[in-house]
N, C-alpha and C positions, 0 to 999 in steps of 0.2 A: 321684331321691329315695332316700335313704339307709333300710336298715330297719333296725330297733331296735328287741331284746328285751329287755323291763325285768323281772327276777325280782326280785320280791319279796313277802312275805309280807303285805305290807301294802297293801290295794287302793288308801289315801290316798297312800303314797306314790309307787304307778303313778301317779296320777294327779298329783302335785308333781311329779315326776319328765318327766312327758308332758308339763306346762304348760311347766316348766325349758327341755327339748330344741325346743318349739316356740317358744319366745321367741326362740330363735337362730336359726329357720331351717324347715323344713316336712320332717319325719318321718314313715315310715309307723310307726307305735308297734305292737310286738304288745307283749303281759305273758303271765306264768307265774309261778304263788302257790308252787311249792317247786320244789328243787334236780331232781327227778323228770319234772317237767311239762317242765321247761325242758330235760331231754338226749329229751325225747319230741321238742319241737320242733326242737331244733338236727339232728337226725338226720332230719327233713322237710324243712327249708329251711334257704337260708343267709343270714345274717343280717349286715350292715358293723359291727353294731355291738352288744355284748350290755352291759348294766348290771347287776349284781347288788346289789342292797340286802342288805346282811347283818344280824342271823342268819336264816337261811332254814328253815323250821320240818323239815325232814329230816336238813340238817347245816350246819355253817354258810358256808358259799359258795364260800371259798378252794379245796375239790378238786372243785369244780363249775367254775370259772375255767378250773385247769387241765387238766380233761379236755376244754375246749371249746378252749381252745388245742392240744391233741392232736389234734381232729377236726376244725378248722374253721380259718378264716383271719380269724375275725372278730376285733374290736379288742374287747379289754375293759375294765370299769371297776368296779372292785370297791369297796362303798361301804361302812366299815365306821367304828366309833367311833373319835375322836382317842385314846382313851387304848390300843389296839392295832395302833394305823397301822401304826407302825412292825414292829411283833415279825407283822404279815399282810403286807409288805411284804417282810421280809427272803423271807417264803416263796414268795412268789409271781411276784419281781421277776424270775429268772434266764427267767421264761413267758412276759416283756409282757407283762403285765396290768399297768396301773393303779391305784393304792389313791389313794382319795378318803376324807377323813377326815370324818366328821361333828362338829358343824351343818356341812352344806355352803356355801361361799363360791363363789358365782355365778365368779365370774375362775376361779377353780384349777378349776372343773368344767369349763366350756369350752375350757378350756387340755389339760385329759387326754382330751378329748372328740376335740379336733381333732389333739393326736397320737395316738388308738385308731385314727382314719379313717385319717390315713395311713401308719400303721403295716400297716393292715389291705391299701392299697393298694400299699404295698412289698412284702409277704408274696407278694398276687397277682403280682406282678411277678417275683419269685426263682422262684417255682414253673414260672411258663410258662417261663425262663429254662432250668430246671433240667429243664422235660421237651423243652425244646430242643435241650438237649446231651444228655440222653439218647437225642433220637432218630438224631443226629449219631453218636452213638459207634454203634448200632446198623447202621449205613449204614456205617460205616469197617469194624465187622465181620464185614456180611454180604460187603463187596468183596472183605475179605482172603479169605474163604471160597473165592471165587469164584476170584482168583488164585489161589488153594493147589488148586484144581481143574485150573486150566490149565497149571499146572506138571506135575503128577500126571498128568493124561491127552493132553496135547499137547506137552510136552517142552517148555515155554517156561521161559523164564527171568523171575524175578521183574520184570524191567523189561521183558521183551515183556509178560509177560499183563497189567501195568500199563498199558501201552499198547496192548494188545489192546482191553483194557473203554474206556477215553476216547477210542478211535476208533469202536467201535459204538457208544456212548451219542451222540458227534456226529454222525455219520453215520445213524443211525435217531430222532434228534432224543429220543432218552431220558435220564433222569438214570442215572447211574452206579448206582445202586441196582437200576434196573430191568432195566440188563444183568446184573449182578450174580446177579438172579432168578433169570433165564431161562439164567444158563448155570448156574444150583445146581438148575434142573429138570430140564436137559438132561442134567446127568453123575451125579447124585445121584440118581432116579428110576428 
């Protein structure tokens, strides 16, 4: 089940808004009545999917979008009058976020709705990605560490102490990282 923060000023509208998102489907629905409430909550939990009705009675919603795209991965949908779609779109588009125009039209809501979610789901996706390869490059340069040790203190040559470490990592059934370790405790210590 998908969660969904609805900020807006207007309790009626949480509630259009709550009937809107359940008519497509079953949401857990939280709300927040200004721009304040709603960075209380985002910095508590995290949320697939945040809704902002605008004007929001502290400011009006666009640098509340964007600071939730700065701290979060969730999809958003910025609800704001047809007559400045455009001129809150050009500002917020380079974020992902979403502008929905008011009177809202049921198709174009569900349509920004469902690419917030998997926008929100690609985002998750780059990140674990990205602290993948982080942890990848961390491993390539705790090994080189390691060979620049056995170079330095056993007179190997770059492709022995390469082939030093991926025969103890086979032979002691460890990953390369772990030899890697244990000879940067052993010479380094």
């Amino acid at each position: 089940m998908n969660s969904v923060l609805i900020v807006s000023s207007s309790n009626k509208s949480v509630e259009n808004l709550s009937q809107l998102l359940n008519s497509n489907g079953s949401y857990e629905i939280y709300s927040a009545n200004s721009s304040s409430e709603a960075r209380r909550l985002i910095n508590n939990s995290d949320y697939d999917l945040v809704i902002i009705n605008t004007p929001l009675p502290d400011e009006f919603g666009n640098n509340l979008a964007v600071t939730i795209t700065e701290i979060s991965a969730s999809g958003i949908i910025l609800i704001v009058k047809s007559e400045v779609a455009d001129d809150v779109s050009a500002k917020v588009d380079d974020y992902g976020v979403l502008v929905v125009p008011k009177p809202i039209i049921r198709q174009f809501f569900f349509q920004a709705l469902k690419l917030s979610l998997a926008s929100k789901k690609r985002i998750l996706g780059l990140k674990s990605e990205n602290i993948h390869l982080q942890e990848k490059i961390e491993e390539i340069r705790t090994v080189t560490r390691a060979k620049c040790i056995l170079i330095q203190y056993l007179n190997m040559t770059e492709s022995q102490a390469h082939r030093y470490i991926e025969k103890q990592a086979m032979d002691l059934r460890e990953t390369r990282l772990q030899v890697a370790i244990n000879i940067l405790k052993t010479y380094e210590s």
